[in-house]
N, C-alpha and C positions, 0 to 999 in steps of 0.2 A: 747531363747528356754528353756522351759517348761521342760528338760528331768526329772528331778527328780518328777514331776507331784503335784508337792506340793498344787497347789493352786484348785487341784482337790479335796484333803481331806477337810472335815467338820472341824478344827482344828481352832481354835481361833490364833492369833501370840501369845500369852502367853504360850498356851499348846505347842506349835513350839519350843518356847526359853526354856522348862522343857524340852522336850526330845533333843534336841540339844546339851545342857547341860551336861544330861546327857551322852549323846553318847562321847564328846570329855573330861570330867573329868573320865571316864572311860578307855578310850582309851590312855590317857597321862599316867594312872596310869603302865600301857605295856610298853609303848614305852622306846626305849634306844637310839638307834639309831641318834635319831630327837635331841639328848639330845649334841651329841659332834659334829657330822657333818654338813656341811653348808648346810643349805635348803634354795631352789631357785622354784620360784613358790609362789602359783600355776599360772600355764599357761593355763584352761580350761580343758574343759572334752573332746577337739578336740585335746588334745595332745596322738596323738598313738604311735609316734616314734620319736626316736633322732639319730643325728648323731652322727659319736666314732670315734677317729681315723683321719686320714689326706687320703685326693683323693687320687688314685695313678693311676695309669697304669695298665690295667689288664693282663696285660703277656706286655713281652720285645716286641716292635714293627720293623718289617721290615721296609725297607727303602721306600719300594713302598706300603706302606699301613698303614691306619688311627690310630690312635690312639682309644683306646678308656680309658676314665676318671670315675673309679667309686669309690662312696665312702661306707661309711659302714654305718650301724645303727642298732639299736636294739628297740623293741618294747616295749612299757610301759603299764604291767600290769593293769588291773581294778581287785578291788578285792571289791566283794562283800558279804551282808550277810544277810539275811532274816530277819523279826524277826516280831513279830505278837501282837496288843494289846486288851485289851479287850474292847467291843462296850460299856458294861454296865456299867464297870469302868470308863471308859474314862467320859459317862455321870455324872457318880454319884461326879468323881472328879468335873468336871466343873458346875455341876449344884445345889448339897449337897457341895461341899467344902471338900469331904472325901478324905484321903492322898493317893494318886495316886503311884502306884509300878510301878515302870520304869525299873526294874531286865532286862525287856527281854531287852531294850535298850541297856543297860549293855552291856546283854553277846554279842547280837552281834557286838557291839562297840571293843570289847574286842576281839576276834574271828577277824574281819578284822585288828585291832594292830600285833595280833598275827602271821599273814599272812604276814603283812608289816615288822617287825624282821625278818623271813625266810627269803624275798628275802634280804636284806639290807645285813644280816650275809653268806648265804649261795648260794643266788641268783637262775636260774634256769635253771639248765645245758642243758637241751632239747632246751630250747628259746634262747642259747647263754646268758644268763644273769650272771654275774659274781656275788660274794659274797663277804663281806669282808673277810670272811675266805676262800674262794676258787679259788681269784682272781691269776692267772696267773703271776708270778715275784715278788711274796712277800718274807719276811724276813720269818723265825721259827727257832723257839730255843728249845728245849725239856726241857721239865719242871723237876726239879727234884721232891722228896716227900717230898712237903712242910708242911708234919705232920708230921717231923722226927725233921727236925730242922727249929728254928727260925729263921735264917739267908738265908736259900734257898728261898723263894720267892723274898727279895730284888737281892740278887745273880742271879737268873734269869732275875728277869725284868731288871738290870742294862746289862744284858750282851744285853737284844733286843733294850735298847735304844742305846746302843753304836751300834750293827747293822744297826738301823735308821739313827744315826750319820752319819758312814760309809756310808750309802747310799743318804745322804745330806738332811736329813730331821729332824731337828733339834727341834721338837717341837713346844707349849705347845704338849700332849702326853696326848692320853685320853686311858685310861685301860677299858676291859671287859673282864669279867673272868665268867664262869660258876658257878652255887651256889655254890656249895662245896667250891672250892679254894676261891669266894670270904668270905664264910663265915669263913673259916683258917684265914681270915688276924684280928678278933677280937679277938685275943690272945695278951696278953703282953709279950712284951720283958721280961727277965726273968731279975729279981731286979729294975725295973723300971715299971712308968704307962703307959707308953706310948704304944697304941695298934698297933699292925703292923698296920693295916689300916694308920693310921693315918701320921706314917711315912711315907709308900708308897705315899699316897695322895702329897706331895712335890715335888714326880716327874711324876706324872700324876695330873698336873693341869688342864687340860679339864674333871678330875672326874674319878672316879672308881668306875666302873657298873656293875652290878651282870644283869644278861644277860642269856636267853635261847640255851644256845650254850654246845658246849663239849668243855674242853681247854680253850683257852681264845686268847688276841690280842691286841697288843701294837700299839696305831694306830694314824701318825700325822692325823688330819683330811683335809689336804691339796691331801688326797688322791684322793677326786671327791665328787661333792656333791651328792644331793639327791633330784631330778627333781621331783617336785609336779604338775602331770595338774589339776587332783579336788582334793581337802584338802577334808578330813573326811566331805561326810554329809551325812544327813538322807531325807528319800524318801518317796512317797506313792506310794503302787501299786495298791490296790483297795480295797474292805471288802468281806465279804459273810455273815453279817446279824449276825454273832458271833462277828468274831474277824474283826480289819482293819490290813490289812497285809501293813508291810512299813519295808523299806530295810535302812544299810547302806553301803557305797559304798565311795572308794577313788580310783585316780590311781596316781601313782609314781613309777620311778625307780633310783638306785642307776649306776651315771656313774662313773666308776673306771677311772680315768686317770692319777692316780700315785700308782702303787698297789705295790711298792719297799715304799710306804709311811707305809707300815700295816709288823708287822710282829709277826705272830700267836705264839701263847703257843702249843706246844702241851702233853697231857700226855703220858709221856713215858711208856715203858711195861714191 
């Protein structure tokens, strides 16, 4: 099945592999996510939904009547994004050889990355879709002001990874923290070179990521992976004699099924 309509476009495979390209060296430059947790996938663009959870019984059963077995599941986002290029560019590239602006690629490459951090972080409370920061049975520590003193960020993060601990999740331990506080950790300890970041870095071996979020999140990644049906691609939808309009489009979702593995920063007030 044909759904991205690709072989409809006037498009050489070369000019394919230029905006292809471009879309997913764009789209990596976003992502965080993808960077600590396990991705599994993709599995198709016929994945709509996954199971969560174990069957169970839907109310306690009488003696003289049936049971009934149901289970749960939650639906998997498509997220897509427009984006349009020019008819007489596109010639002048493949025909003159002239350097070809791929920006709009880009931005909408960048724009469904953008969309994919939202649900991964925050998920979509209407859809039942959990976040890592909103997931149901997590750890959180309230952060102190880590522009007072040099010692308060390790102080905190040591105090969430002993929470993890406590709750048998023992690492490696990947950190995401929002700009600000990630950017605090390039200060040096005071009489020495060594940058907080880089000490922190020793106990978050799965990396420490400056991330689109408020607060931050101390996170085994044994928490649930991140279910891909279509991995990042790019599409045609048709032209109008100016531009050729062509889309890009993924779907995934983030299953939590250890959210005592995550346990959030938050700023205090």
């Amino acid at each position: 099945m044909d759904y991205l309509n690709r072989a409809q476009a006037p498009f050489s495979r070369e000019l394919w592999r230029l905006i292809d390209d471009a879309a997913v060296a764009a789209a990596r430059e976003v992502l965080t996510g993808r960077r600590f947790l396990q991705v599994e996938g993709p599995f198709g663009v016929g994945l709509t939904a996954i199971e969560v959870g174990e069957d169970d019984f839907c109310r306690q059963v009488a003696e003289d009547e049936a049971g009934a077995v149901i289970g749960q599941a939650i639906s998997v986002p498509m997220l897509r994004k427009s984006f349009k290029l020019s008819i007489r560019r596109l010639e002048a590239a493949e025909s003159l050889g002239q350097p070809l602006n791929l920006a709009p690629v880009e931005g909408a490459a960048e724009a469904v990355a953008r969309r994919e951090e939202e649900f991964v972080y925050y998920g979509q409370p209407d859809f039942h879709l959990a976040g890592l920061l909103t997931a149901k049975g997590r750890g959180d520590v309230k952060l102190h002001d880590w522009t007072q003193s040099a010692q308060a960020p390790l102080d905190d993060l040591i105090k969430a990874a002993t929470a993890l601990d406590q709750a048998g999740f023992f690492g490696p331990y990947a950190l995401v923290l929002e700009p600000a506080l990630y950017n605090a950790l390039f200060r040096r300890y005071e009489g020495t070179d060594m940058l907080q970041l880089s000490h922190i870095r020793r106990l978050c071996e799965r990396g420490v990521l400056k991330a689109p979020i408020k607060g931050g999140a101390l996170i085994d990644p044994r928490t649930g992976p991140l279910l891909v049906g279509q991995d990042l691609r790019t599409g045609y939808a048709g032209q109008d004699g100016i531009h050729y309009q062509l889309f890009v489009s993924e779907s995934l979702v983030l299953r939590v099924d250890e959210p005592g593995a995550i346990c959030t920063l938050t700023l205090g007030k």
